[in-house]
C-alpha positions as semicolon CSV with decimal commas, in nm:
position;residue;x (nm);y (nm);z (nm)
1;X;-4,585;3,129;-3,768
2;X;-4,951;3,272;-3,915
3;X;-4,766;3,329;-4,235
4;X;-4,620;2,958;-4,229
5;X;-4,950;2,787;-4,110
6;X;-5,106;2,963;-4,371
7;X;-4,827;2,876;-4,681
8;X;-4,833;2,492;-4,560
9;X;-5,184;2,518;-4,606
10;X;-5,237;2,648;-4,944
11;X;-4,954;2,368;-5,077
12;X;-5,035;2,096;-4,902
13;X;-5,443;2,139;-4,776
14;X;-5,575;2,244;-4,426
15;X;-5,616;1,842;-4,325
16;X;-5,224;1,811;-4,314
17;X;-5,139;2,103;-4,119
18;X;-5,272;2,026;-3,775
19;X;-5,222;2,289;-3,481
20;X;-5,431;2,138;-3,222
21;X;-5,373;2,092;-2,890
22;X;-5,342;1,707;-2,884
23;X;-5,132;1,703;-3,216
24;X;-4,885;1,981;-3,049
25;X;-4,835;1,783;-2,717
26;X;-4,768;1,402;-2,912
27;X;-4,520;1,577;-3,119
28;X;-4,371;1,716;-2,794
29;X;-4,295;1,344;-2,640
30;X;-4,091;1,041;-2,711
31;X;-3,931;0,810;-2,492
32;X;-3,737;1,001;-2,323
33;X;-4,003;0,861;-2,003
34;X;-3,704;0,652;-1,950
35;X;-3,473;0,910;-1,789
36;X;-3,614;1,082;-1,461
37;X;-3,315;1,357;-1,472
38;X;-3,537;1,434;-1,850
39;X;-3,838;1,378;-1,720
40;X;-3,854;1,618;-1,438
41;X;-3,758;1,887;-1,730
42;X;-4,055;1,820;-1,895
43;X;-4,142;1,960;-2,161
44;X;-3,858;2,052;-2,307
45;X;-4,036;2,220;-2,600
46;X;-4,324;2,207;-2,799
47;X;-4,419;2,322;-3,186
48;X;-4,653;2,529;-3,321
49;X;-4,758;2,311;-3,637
50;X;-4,725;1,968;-3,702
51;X;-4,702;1,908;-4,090
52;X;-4,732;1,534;-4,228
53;X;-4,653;1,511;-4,581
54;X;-4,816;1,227;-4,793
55;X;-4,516;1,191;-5,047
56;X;-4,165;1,228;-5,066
57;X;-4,214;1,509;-5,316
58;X;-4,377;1,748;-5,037
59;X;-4,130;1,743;-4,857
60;X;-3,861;2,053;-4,997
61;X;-4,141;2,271;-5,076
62;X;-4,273;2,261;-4,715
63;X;-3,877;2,279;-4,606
64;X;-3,852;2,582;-4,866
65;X;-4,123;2,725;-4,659
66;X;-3,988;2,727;-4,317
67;X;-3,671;2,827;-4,434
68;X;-3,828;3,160;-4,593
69;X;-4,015;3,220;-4,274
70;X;-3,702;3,131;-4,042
71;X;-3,859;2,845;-3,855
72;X;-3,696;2,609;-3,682
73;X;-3,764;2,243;-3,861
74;X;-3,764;1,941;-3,647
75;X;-3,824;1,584;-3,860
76;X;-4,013;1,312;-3,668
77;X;-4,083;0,920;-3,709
78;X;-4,272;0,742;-3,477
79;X;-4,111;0,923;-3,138
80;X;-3,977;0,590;-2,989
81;X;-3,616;0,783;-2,908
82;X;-3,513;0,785;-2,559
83;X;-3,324;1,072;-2,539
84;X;-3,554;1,350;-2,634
85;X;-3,375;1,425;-3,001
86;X;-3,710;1,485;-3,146
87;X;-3,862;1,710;-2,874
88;X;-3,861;2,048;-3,044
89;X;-3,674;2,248;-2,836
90;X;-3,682;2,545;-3,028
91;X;-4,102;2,500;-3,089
92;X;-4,148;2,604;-3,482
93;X;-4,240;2,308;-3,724
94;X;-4,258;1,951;-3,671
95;X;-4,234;1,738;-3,950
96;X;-4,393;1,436;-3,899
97;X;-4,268;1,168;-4,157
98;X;-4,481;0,861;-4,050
99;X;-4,676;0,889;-4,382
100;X;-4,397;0,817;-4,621
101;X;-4,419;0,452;-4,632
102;X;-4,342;0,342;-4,979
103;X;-4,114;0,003;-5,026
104;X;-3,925;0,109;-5,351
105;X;-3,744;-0,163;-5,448
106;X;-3,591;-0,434;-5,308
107;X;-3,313;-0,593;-5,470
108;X;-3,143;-0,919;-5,310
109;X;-2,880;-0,926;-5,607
110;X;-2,760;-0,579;-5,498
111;X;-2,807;-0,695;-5,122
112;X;-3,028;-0,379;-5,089
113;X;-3,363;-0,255;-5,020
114;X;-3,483;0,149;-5,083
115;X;-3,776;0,249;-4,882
116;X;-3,956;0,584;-4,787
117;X;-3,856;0,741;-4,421
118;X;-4,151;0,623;-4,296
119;X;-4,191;0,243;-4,332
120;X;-4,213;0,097;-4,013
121;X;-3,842;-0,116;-3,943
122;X;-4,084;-0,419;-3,863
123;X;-4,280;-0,404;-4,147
124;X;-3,966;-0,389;-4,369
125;X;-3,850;-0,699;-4,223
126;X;-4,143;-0,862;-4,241
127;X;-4,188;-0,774;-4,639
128;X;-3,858;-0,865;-4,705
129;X;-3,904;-1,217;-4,501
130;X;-4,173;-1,320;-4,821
131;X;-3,890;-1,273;-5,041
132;X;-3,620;-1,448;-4,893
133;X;-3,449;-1,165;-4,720
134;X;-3,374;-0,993;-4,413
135;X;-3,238;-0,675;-4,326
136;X;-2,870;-0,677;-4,164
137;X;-3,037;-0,487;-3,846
138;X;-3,337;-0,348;-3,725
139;X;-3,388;-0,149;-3,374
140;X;-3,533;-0,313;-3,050
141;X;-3,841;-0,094;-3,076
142;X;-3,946;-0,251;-3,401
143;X;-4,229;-0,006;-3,431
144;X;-3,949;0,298;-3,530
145;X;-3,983;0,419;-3,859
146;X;-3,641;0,375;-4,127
147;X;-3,559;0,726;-4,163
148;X;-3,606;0,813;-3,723
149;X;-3,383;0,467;-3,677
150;X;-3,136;0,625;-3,921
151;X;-3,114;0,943;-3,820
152;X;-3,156;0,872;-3,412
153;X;-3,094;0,511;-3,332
154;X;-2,806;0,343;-3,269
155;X;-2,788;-0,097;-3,194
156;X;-3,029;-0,327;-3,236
157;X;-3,121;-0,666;-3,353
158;X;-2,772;-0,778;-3,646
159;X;-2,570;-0,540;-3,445
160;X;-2,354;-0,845;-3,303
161;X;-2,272;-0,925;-3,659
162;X;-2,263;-0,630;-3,891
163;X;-2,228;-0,330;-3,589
164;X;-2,429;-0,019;-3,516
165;X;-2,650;0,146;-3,789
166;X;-2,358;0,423;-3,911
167;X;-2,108;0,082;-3,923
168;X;-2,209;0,035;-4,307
169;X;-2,575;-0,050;-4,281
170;X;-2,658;0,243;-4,512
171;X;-2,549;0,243;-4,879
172;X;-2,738;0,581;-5,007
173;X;-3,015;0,869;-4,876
174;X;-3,238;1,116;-5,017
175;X;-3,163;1,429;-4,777
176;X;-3,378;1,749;-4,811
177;X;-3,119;2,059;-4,637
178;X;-3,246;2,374;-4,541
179;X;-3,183;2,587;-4,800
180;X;-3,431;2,871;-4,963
181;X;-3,435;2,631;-5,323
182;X;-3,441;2,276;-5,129
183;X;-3,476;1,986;-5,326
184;X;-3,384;1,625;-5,271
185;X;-3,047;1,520;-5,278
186;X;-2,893;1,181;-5,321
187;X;-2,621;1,083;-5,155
188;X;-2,431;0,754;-5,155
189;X;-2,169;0,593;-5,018
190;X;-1,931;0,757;-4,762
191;X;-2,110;1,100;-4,823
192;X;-2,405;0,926;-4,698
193;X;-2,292;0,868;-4,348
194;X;-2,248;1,181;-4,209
195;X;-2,627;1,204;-4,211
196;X;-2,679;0,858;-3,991
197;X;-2,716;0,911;-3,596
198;X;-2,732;1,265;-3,617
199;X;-3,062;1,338;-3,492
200;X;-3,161;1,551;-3,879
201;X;-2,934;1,857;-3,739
202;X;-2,783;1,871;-4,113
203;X;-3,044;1,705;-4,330
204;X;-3,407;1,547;-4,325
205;X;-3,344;1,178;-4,457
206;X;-3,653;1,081;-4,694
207;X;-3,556;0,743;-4,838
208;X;-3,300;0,553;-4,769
209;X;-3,089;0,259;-4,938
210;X;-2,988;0,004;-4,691
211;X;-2,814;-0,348;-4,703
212;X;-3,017;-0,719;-4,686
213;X;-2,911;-1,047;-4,705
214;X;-3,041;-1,397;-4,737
215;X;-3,276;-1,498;-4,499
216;X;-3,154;-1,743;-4,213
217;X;-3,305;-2,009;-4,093
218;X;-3,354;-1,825;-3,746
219;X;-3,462;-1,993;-3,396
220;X;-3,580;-1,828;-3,060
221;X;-3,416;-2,002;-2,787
222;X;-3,532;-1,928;-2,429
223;X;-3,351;-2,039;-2,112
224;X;-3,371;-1,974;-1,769
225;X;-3,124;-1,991;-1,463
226;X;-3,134;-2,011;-1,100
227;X;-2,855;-1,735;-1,070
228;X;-2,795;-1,452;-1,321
229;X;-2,402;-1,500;-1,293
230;X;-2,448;-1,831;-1,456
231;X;-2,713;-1,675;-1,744
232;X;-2,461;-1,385;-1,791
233;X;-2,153;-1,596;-1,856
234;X;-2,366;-1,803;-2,061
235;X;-2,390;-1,509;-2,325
236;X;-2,011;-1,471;-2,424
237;X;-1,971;-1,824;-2,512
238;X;-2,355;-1,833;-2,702
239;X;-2,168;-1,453;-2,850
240;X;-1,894;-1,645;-3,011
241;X;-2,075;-1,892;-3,215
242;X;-2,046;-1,943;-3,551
243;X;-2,270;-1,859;-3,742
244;X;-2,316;-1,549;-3,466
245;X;-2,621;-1,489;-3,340
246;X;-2,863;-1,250;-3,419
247;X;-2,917;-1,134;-3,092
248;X;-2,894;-1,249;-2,749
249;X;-3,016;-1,092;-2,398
250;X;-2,993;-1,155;-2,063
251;X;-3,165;-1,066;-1,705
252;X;-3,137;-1,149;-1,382
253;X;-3,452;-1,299;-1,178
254;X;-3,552;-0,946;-1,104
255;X;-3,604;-0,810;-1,418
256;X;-3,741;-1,127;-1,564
257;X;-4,015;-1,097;-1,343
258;X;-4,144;-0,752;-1,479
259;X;-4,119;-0,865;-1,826
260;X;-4,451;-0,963;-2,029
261;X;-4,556;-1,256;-1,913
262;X;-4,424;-1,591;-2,105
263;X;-4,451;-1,928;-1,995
264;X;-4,104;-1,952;-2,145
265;X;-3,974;-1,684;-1,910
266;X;-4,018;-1,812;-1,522
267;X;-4,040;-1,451;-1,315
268;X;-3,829;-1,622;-1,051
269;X;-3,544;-1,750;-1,263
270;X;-3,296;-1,552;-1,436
271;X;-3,398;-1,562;-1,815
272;X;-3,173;-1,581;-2,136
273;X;-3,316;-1,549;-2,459
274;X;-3,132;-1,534;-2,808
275;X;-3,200;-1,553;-3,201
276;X;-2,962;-1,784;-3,315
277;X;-2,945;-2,054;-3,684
278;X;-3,123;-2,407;-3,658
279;X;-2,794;-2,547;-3,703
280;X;-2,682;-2,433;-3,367
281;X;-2,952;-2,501;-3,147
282;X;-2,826;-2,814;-3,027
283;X;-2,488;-2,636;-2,971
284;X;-2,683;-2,347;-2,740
285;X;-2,877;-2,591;-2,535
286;X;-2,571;-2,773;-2,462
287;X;-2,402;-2,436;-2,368
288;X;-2,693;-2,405;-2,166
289;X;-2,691;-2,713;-1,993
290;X;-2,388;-2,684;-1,862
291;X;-2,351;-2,376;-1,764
292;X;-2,637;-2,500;-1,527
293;X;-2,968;-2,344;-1,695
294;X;-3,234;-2,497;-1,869
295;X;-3,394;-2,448;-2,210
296;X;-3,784;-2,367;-2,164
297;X;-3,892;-2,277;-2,503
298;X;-3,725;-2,294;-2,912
299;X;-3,931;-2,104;-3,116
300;X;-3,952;-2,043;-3,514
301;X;-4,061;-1,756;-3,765
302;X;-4,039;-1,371;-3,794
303;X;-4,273;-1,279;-3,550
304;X;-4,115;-1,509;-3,276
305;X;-3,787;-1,344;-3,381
306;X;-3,970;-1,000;-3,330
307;X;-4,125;-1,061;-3,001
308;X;-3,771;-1,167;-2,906
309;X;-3,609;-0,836;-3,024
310;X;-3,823;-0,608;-2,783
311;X;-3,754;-0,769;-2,494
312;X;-3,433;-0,650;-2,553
313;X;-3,186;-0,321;-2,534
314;X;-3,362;-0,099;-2,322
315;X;-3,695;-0,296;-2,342
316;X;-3,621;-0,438;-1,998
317;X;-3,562;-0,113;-1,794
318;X;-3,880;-0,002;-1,966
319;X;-4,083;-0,294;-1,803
320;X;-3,909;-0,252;-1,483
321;X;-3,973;0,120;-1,473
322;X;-4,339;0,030;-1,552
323;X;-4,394;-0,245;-1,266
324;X;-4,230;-0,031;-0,997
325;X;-4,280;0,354;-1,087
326;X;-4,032;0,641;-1,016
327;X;-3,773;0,378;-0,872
328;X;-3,558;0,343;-1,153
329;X;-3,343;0,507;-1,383
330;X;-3,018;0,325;-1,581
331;X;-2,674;0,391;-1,744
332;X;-2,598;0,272;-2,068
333;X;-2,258;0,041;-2,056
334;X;-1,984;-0,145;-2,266
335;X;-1,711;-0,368;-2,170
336;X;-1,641;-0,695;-2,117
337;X;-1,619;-0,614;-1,747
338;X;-1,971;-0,625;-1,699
339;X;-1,990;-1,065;-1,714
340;X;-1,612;-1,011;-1,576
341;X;-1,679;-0,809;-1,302
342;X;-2,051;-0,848;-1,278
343;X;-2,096;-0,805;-0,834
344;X;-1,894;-0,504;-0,860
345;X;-2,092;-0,353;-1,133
346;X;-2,392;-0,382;-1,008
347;X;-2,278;-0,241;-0,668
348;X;-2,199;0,073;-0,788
349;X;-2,591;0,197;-0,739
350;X;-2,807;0,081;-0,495
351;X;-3,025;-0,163;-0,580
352;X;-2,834;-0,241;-0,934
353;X;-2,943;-0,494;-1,153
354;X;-2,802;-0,503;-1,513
355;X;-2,948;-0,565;-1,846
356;X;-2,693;-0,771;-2,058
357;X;-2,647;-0,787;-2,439
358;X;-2,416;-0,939;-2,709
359;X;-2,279;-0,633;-2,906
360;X;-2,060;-0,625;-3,206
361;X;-1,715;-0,752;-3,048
362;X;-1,784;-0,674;-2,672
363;X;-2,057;-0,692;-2,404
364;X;-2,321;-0,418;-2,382
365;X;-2,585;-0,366;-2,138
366;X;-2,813;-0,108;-1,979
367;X;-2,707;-0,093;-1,584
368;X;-3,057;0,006;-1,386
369;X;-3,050;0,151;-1,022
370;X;-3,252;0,346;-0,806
371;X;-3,303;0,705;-0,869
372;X;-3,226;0,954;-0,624
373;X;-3,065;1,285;-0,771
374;X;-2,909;1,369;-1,112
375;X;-2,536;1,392;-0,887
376;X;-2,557;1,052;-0,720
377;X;-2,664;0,920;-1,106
378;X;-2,356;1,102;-1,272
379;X;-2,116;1,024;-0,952
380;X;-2,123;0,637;-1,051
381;X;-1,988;0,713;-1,419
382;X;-1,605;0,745;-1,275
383;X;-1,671;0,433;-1,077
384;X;-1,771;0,265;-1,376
385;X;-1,481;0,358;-1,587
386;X;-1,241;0,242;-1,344
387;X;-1,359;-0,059;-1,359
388;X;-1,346;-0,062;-1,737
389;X;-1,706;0,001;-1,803
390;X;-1,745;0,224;-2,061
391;X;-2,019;0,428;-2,012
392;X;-2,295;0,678;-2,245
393;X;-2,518;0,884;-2,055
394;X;-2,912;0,842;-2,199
395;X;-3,046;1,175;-2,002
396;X;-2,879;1,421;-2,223
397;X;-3,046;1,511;-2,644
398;X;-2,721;1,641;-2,777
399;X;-2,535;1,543;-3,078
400;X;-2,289;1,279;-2,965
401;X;-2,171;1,116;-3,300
402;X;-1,887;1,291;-3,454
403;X;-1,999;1,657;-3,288
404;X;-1,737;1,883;-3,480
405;X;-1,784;1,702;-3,796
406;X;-2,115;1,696;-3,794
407;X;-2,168;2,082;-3,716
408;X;-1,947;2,162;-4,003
409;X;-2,182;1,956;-4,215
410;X;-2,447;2,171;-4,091
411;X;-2,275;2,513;-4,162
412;X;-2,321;2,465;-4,495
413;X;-2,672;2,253;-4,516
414;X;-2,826;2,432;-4,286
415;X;-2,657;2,799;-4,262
416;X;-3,000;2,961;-4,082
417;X;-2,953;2,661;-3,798
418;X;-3,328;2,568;-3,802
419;X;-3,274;2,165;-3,827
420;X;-3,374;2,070;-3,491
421;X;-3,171;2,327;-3,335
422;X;-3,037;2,339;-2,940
423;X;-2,833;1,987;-3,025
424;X;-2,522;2,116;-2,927
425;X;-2,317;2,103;-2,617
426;X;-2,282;2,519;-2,513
């Protein structure tokens, strides 16, 4: 590690190779606060150098330097993960990507934009707004950075429309691998997808290529219900619209209440919010109406449509976990069974209340209970199934995207295994 600390130095300058205390413990964290059954393994693993290149083109010579010196290489955005994928189990070399923020080009012809790893997802969006664009999705935490919602998100705001972000959201990638003469390599097309929602085990994503489309005339519609079974069936029928919404969530009183506070969001009435086209609006209030909720706020422009966004995915257990401390911890679920089957969902822990979201062709949601013990937590997941709830653990940091594929990939980009290694199931 001496021998590293002192090579990063000499290419890149003292100032951006930090091994203090305070820079070592932030790149030990992320949001992986969310899961007690994580949190009580805290930490998990810590580096000894944090590196944060200024260019794209420092990037394989610091790579070709940890590779010499056998150090493990974890990349890093902004942290905002929640399952601890950028926690550097292993310690070694963080690579901290945040300062790679260049918009290359943005071309609404092509339908694409190419930005650096490191442009905030809500900056994008807000840069391609000016120009008549908008990105097909961007994550819930819109302060992630491009390259960490690549390589470790999943859903997000466009999902009900165009799917998750390794559904054909990405058109090319620069990828650095760990190999002794790195450089940057482009890929495109399908031998760029390997690469997305892999957590950088076989590659450290620098730019990326991903697909716009004309900007939409986008409203913020907020309801609110006296029951959450009526603001939960609600959401199917605002789902199947046309044109689709861009996104569109759901609590029950409960949660609602621990939200930020918003006139537009009563914190004793279920609340419904969504992102859908002028031209429906009048449709959605009507859908509203009936199904015995009322519209308290429609609201217009990107920011609106931002705010909207985080109170969204698993925004809500966040809030909830913040108002009422070591109470909480949730499952992530899909299936239609959870409007279908809503009492006995939420039965299955004590004290359940669910999170609901449109998704790309079914229901999704994030089902929160209280927290006892890691068994009672797991012992629901059969429960769930049965009652066709399809279920994904967030308290585990292994690679859960096409595992086998994926570590073939990395036999030959990374033969040494030093890309964020300790992501595989033993």
């Amino acid at each position: 590690m001496a021998g590293l600390v002192e090579d990063l130095s000499d290419l890149l300058g003292p100032e951006l190779v930090l091994t203090d205390d305070r820079s070592l413990d932030k790149a030990s964290q992320d949001g992986s606060y969310l899961s007690p059954i994580l949190r009580a393994q805290w930490p998990i693993g810590r580096p000894e150098v944090v590196v944060r290149p200024t260019s794209v083109e420092q990037v394989p010579p610091i790579v070709r330097a940890a590779v010499r010196r056998g150090v493990p290489i974890t990349s890093r955005g902004k942290g905002t993960g929640n399952y601890g994928q950028v926690v550097p189990l292993h310690g070694g070399l963080v690579l901290d990507l945040t300062a790679l923020r260049g918009i290359d080009d943005v071309d609404p012809e092509a339908g694409t934009v190419t930005a650096e790893a490191g442009v905030r997802m809500m900056s994008l969006e807000k840069r391609l707004a000016r120009d008549g664009s908008q990105l097909w999705m961007y994550p819930s935490t819109v302060q992630s950075t491009l390259g960490g919602f690549l390589a470790g998100g999943s859903a997000g705001t466009g999902t009900i429309v165009h799917g998750r972000n390794h559904e054909g959201f990405v058109e090319a990638l620069d990828v650095v691998f760990a190999h002794p003469e790195a450089e940057i390599v482009h890929l495109s097309g399908e031998d760029a997808q390997p690469f997305v929602h892999t957590y950088g085990v076989a590659g450290i994503i620098v730019r990326a290529t991903v697909r716009i489309e004309p900007l939409q005339d986008w409203r913020c519609v907020y309801a609110s219900f006296d029951d959450h079974h009526d603001a939960f069936a609600a959401v199917p029928r605002i789902h199947r619209l046309d044109p689709a919404p861009r996104l569109c969530s759901a609590d029950g009183a409960h949660v609602a209440g621990c939200l930020p506070e918003d006139e537009a969001i009563p914190p004793d009435r279920a609340s419904l919010r969504t992102i859908v086209e002028a031209s429906v609006v009048d449709e959605v209030s009507a859908l509203v109406t009936e199904a015995g909720g009322v519209v308290e706020a429609v609201r217009k422009g990107v920011n609106e449509s931002i705010k909207v966004s985080t109170l969204s995915y698993n925004h809500p257990t966040h809030w909830l976990q913040k108002a009422e401390p070591d109470t909480w911890f949730h499952m992530e679920c899909q299936g239609d069974a959870l409007v279908e089957r809503l009492d006995e969902v939420e039965a299955v822990y004590p004290g359940g209340t669910l999170h609901l979201e449109a998704g790309h062709g079914r229901m999704f949601g994030m089902l929160n209970g209280h927290y006892t013990d890691p068994e009672a937590a797991y012992a629901g997941v059969p429960v769930l199934e049965k009652l066709g709830v399809r279920v994904h653990s967030p308290h585990q940091y292994r690679v859960d995207h096409g595992t086998e594929e994926v570590r073939a990939l990395a036999a030959r980009t990374d033969p040494q295994g030093l890309l964020n290694p300790g992501r595989w199931e033993e």
